[in-house]
C-alpha positions in Angstrom: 127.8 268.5 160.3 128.2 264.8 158.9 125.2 262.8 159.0 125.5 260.4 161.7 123.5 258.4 163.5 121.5 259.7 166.8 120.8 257.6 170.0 118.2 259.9 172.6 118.6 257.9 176.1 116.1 259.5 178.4 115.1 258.4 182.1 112.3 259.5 184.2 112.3 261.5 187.7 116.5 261.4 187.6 117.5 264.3 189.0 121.5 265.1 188.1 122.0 265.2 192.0 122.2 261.5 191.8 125.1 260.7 189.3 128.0 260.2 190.1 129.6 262.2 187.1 127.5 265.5 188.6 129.6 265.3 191.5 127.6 262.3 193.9 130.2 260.4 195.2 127.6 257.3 196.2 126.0 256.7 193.4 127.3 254.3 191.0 126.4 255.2 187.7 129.4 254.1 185.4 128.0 254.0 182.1 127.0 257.8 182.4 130.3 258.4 183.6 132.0 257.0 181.2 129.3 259.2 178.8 130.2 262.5 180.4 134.5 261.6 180.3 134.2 261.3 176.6 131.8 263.8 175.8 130.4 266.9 177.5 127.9 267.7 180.0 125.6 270.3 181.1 126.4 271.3 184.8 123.2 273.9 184.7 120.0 272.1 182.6 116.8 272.6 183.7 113.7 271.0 183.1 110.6 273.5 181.4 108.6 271.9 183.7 108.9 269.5 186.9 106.3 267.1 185.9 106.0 264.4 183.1 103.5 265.4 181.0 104.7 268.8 180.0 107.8 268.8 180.5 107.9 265.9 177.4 105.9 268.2 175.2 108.0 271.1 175.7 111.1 268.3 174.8 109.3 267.3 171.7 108.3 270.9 170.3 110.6 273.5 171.2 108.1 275.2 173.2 107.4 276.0 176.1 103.9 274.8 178.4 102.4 278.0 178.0 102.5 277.7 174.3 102.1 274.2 174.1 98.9 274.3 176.9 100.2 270.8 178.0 99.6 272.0 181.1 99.9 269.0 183.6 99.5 265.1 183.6 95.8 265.7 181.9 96.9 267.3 178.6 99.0 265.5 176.9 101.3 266.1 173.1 99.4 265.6 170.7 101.1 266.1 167.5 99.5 268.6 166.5 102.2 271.3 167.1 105.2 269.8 165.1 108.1 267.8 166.7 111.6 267.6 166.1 110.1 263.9 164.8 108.0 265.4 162.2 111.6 267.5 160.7 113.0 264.0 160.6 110.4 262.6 158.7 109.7 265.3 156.5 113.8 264.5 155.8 113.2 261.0 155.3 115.3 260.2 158.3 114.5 257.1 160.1 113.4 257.9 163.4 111.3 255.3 166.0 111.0 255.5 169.6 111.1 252.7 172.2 109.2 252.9 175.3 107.8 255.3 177.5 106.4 258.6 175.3 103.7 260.2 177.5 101.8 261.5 175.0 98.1 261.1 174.2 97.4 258.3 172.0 100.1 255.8 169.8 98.0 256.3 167.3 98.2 260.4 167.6 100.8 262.0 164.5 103.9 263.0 167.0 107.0 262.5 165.2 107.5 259.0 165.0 107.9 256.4 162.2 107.5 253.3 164.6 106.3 253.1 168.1 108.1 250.0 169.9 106.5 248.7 173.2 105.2 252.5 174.0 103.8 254.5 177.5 101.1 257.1 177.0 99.1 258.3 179.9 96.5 256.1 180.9 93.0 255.9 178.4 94.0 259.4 176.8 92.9 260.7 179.8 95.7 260.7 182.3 95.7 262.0 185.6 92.2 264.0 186.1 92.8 264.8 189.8 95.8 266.9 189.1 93.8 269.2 186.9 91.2 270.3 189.8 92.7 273.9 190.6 92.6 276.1 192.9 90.8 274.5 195.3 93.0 271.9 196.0 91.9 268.5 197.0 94.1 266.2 199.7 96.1 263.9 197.2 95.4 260.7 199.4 97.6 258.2 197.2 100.4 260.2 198.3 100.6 257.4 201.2 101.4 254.6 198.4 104.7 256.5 197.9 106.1 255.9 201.5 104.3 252.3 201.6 106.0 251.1 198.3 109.9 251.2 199.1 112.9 248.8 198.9 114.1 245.9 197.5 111.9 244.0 194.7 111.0 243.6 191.3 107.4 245.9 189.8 105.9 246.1 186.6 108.2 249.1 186.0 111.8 247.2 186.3 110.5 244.3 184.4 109.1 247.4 181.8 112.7 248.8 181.6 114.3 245.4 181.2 112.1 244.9 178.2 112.6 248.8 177.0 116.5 247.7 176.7 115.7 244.4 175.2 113.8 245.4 172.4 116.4 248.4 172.4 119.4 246.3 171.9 117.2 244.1 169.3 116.6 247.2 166.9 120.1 248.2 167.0 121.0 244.7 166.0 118.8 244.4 163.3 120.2 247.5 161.7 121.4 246.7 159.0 121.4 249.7 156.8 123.4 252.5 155.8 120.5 254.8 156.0 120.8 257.6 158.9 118.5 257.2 161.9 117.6 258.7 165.4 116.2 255.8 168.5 114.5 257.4 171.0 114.9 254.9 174.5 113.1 256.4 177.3 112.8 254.2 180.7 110.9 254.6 183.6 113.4 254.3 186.3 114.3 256.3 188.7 110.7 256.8 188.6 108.4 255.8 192.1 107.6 253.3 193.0 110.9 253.2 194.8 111.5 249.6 194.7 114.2 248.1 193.5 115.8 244.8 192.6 117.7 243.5 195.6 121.3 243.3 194.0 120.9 247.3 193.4 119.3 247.4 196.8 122.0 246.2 198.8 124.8 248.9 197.2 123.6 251.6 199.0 123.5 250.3 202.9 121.0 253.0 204.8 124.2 253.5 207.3 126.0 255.2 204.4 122.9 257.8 203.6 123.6 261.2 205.1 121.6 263.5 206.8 118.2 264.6 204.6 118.0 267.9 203.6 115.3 270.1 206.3 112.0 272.2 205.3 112.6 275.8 205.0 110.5 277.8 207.7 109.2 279.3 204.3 106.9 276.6 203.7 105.0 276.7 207.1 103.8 280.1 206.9 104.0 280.8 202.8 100.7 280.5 201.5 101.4 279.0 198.4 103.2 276.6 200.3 100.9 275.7 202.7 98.4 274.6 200.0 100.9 272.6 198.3 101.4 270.7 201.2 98.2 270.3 202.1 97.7 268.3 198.8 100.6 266.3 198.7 101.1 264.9 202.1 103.6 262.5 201.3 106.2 263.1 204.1 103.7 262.3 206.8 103.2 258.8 206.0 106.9 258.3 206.7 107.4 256.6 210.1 110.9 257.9 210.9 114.0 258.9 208.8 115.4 255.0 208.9 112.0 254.6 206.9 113.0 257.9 204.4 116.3 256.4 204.0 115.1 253.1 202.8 113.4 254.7 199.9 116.6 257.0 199.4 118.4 253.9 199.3 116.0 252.2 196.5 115.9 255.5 194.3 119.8 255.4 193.9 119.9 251.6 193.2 116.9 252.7 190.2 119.9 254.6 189.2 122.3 252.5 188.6 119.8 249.4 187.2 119.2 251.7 184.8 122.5 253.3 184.1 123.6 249.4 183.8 120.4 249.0 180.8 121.8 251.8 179.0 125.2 250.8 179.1 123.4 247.3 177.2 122.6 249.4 174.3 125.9 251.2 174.4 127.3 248.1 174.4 124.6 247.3 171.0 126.1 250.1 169.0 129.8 248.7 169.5 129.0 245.5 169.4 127.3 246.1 165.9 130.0 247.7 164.7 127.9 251.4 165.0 129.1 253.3 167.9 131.8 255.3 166.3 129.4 256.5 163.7 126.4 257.8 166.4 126.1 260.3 168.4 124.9 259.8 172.2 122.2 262.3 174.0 121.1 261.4 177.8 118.5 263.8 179.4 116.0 263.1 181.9 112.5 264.9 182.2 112.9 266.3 185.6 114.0 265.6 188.7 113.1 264.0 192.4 113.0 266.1 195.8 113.7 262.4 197.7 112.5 264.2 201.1 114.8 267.2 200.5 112.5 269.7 203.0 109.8 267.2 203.3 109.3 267.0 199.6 108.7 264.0 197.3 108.4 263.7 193.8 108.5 266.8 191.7 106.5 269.5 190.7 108.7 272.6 192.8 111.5 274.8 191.1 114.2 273.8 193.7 117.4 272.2 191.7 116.2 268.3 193.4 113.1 268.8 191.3 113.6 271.2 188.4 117.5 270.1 188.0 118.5 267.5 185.0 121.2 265.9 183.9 122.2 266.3 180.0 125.3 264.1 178.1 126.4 264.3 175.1 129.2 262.4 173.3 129.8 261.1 169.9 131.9 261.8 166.6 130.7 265.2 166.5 130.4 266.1 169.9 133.8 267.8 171.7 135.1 265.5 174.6 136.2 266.4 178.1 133.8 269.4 178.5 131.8 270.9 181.7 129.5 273.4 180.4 128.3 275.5 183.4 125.6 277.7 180.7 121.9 277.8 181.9 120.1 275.2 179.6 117.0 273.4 179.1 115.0 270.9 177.7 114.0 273.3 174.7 117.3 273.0 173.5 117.2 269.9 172.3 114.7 270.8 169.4 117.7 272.4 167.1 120.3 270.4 169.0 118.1 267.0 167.8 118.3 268.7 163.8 121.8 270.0 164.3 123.2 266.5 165.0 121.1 265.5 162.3 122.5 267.0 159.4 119.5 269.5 158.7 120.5 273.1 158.6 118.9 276.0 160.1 116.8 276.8 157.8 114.7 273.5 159.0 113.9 275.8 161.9 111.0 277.7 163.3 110.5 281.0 164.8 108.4 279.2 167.5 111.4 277.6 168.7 112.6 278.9 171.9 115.7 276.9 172.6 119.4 276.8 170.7 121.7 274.0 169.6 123.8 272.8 172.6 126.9 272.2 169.9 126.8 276.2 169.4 126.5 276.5 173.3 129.4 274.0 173.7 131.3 276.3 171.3 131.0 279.3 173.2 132.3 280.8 176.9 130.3 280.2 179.7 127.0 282.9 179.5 126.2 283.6 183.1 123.2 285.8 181.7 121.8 283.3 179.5 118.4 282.6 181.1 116.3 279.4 181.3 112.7 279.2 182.1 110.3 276.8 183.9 106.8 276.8 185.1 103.8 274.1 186.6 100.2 274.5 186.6 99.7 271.0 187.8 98.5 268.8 191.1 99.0 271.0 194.2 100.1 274.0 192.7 97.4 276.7 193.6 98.6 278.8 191.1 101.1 278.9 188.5 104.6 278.6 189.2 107.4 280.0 187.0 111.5 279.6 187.7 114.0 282.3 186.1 117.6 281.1 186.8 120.6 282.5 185.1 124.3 281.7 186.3 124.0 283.0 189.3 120.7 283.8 190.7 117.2 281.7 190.6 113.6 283.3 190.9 110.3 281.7 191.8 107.7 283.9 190.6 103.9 282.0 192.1 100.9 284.0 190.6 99.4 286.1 193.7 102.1 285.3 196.1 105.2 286.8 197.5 108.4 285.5 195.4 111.6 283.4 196.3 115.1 284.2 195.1 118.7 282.4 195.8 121.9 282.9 195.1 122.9 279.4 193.6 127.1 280.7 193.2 126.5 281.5 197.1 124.2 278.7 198.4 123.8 276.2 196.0 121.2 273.9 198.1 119.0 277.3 198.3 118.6 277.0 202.1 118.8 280.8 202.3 115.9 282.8 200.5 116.9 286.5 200.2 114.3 287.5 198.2 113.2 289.7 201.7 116.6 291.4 201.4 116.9 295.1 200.2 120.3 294.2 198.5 117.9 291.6 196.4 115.1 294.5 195.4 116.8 294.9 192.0 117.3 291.9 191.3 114.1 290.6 191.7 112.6 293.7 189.9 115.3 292.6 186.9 113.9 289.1 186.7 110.3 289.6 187.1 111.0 292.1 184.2 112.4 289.3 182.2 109.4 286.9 183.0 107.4 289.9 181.6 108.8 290.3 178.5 108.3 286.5 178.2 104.7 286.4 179.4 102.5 287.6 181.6 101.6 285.1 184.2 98.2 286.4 185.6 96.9 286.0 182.2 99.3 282.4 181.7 98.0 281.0 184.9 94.0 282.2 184.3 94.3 280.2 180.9 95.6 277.4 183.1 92.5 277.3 185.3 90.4 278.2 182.8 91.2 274.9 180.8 91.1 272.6 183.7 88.1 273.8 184.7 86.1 272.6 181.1 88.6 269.1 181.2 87.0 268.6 184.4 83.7 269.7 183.6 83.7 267.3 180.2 84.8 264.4 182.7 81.6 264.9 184.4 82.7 267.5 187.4 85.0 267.5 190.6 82.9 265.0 192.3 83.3 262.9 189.5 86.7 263.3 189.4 87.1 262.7 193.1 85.4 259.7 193.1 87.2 258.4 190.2 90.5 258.9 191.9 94.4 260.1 191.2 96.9 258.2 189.4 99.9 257.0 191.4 102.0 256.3 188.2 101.2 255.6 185.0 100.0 252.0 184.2 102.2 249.4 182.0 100.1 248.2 178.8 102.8 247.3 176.4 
C-alpha cells in the first residue's frame, strides 16, 4: 500500500436511505454520488450502535460498546482504550480532526494531534436522562423535535459552515510532503430539522410519499411499549402535512451538507492534493424520519441502524457495489490499511477487518455484523445480528424479531413467530452467544448507569436537571 494521504468525511444521523447513490431518487446529493461512481460503496454497513455516543467510540477503537462500556450519550471515549489515532501517532503520521468528536473532554488523550473547532458532549457529562434504566422516565423534550422543523438557519448549519471553512483552510495550508489523515465530521442531517431555505425549497412536501406505518408489533410488544412511552415524539405531530415538513428539511440537511463536503473535495484538487488522498464517507447511524412512528435513532431497523460508507481514491478500486455485511468496526484496520501500516500494527481486540480486503473478495452472505443500545428508552439491551440475508433483534427478557431483508427489505413482515424461522433464530441467538452473553452485557449496562446517576446526585436530581435535546455548540 503506498502512503497516501487520508480524508475521513463523517455526518451525523444520515441514514444511507437518503442518498441518492443508495438508490433515493429525491435526494440530491451529488458530491456523494460522484464519491460512490469513482470509488466503491458499501450497500450493507451498519452502525455498532444507533446512537452518537457509542456508536463513535466503537468507530474510534475497533470495539464494540460492550467492550468499550460507552454505553449511551453519558459515557463517552475516553482515550483510554487506544484509537486508530493513537497507531497514527505512535507512526508519526499527522493526524487532526475538525469538528464534532463526541468524546469526553478535548483535553482527554484520544488519538488526535490537533483538535480544530471540536464537539464533545456537553460539561463531560452528556445526556444524564438517557442513563436512568429500566424504569423509564417520559422523555418530554421529545416535543422540541416536531416544534423545530423547516426552513432557517440554527447554531448547527452556521456550525457546519464553519466545520468546512476551517476544513478547506487546513487543506490549503498544507504545504508539506509529510503523510496525514483529517478527520471532518458535521452535524447535519442531525435534528433540529431546520434547514436553510434554498435547501428547503428542493424538496416541495407534494413530492414526499407516503410515510412508512407502525408495525402492530409495537402496540402490544412490551419492549416496545416502554420505548414508546419514553420517546413520544410522533404525538406532537399535528398531521402528516406537519411530518412531511420535517421530511422535507432532513433531505435538504442532506444535500447542504453533501454541497460542504464537496468544498473540501474541491480543497484537495484545488491544492493540487486530490490524486494523492484517499476519500472515506461514513456516518454514525441513521434517522427513522417517522418510519412507524419513529424519530431519531436508537432501534435496529435499517432507517436507524443502516449507514452509508464511500470509499474512493488512488488506492481504492472504482465502480464497485459491495453488498458484504459491514460495520463501523471496520474502519479501525481499514483507517491503518490505507495508511501504510501493516498488520502487525494490529490488535487482537480488534473486531472489525479492512474494507480493501472485503472489497477484494466475493460477496459473503454469512459474514455477520453486530449492533446493540443500552441507552434512553431502551428498557433493556438491544442487540441486531444481520447477515446477507436475514436480521435478528435479540431485547434482553423479551420475545425476539427476525426479517428476511432479500424478501422484505423495509422489514414490514416479522416472521420470527414462524415455525420455518425456529432454526434460524436458534442459529443467530447461538451466534450472539458465542459473542456474548447479553443477560450478563445488559446487567453491567444497568449496573453502571445506576452508580453515574447515583454520583450525579440520584434520579430526582437527574429529572430535575433535565434531557439534552442535542448537543450544545461551544467552539
Amino acid at each position: 500500500m503506498s502512503q497516501n494521504n487520508l480524508l475521513i468525511l463523517m455526518t451525523d444521523q444520515h441514514s444511507r436511505k437518503y442518498l441518492n447513490c443508495y438508490g433515493n431518487p429525491i435526494v440530491k446529493t451529488p458530491s456523494l454520488d460522484t464519491l460512490a461512481t469513482d470509488g466503491s460503496i458499501f450497500t450493507s454497513a451498519s452502525t455498532n450502535s444507533p446512537i452518537c455516543v457509542p456508536s463513535r467510540a466503537s468507530l474510534a477503537t475497533g470495539r464494540y460498546v460492550h467492550e468499550t462500556g460507552c454505553w449511551d450519550n453519558a459515557t463517552a471515549y475516553d482515550g483510554k482504550i487506544p484509537s486508530w489515532g493513537h497507531i497514527l501517532q505512535a507512526a508519526n503520521i499527522d493526524v487532526t480532526s475538525i469538528g464534532k468528536l463526541h468524546y469526553r473532554f478535548e483535553s482527554d488523550p484520544t488519538g488526535f494531534d490537533e483538535q480544530i473547532v471540536p464537539m464533545h458532549i456537553a460539561d463531560g457529562v452528556g445526556d444524564l436522562m438517557g442513563s436512568i434504566r429500566p424504569d423509564l422516565p417520559e422523555r418530554t423534550q421529545s416535543k422540541k423535535y416536531s416544534e423545530q422543523v423547516g426552513p432557517g438557519e440554527t447554531v448547527y448549519t452556521k456550525y457546519d459552515r464553519k466545520i468546512a471553512e476551517r476544513a478547506c483552510d487546513w487543506i490549503s495550508e498544507k504545504n508539506t510532503s509529510d503523510q496525514w489523515v483529517l478527520f471532518v465530521s458535521f452535524i447535519a442531517p442531525h435534528f433540529p430539522l431546520i434547514v436553510p431555505q434554498e435547501f428547503f425549497d428542493l424538496y416541495p412536501i407534494d413530492n414526499i410519499g407516503p410515510i412508512k406505518t407502525s408495525a402492530p408489533l409495537m402496540k402490544k410488544h412490551p419492549w416496545w411499549r416502554a420505548f414508546n412511552e419514553c420517546y413520544t415524539f410522533d404525538r406532537y405531530f399535528k398531521d402528516e402535512n406537519h411530518r412531511k415538513i420535517a421530511i422535507a428539511s432532513y433531505m435538504g440537511l442532506c444535500t447542504f451538507v453533501d454541497g460542504l463536503m464537496g468544498s473540501i473535495i474541491g480543497s484537495l484538487k484545488d491544492n493540487n492534493i486530490f490524486d494523492n488522498t484517499n476519500v472515506i464517507y461514513l456516518s454514525d447511524h441513521g434517522e427513522n424520519l417517522g418510519a412507524r412512528g419513529l424519530w431519531g435513532k436508537s432501534v435496529m431497523y435499517e432507517e436507524s441502524v443502516g449507514v452509508p460508507i464511500i470509499m474512493t481514491g488512488p488506492d481504492i478500486p472504482s465502480g464497485i457495489k459491495n453488498e458484504t455485511p459491514v460495520s463501523l468496526v471496520d474502519l479501525f484496520p481499514t483507517i491503518l490499511d490505507l495508511s501504510g501500516l501493516g498488520k502487525d500494527k494490529l490488535n487482537k481486540n480488534l473486531r472489525g477487518r479492512s474494507l480493501l480486503e472485503i472489497l477484494d473478495e466475493p460477496f459473503n452472505p454469512k459474514r455477520v455484523v453486530l449492533s446493540e443500545y443500552h441507552g434512553a428508552a431502551a428498557k433493556s439491551g438491544s442487540f441486531m445480528l444481520r447477515d446477507g440475508q436475514f436480521k435478528y433483534i435479540h431485547y434482553v427478557g423479551f420475545e425476539p424479531e427476525l426479517y428476511d431483508l432479500k424478501n422484505d427489505p423495509d422489514e414490514l413482515d416479522d416472521i420470527s413467530k414462524l415455525d420455518s424461522s425456529k432454526n434460524i433464530i436458534e442459529k443467530f441467538e447461538g451466534l450472539l452467544r458465542d459473542m456474548l452473553n447479553p443477560e450478563k452485557v445488559n446487567e453491567k449496562a444497568l449496573e453502571d448507569q445506576a452508580e453515574l446517576i447515583d454520583s450525579h446526585g440520584g434520579v430526582d436530581a437527574v429529572l430535575k436537571r433535565g434531557g439534552l435535546h442535542g448537543t450544545p455548540v461551544t467552539a
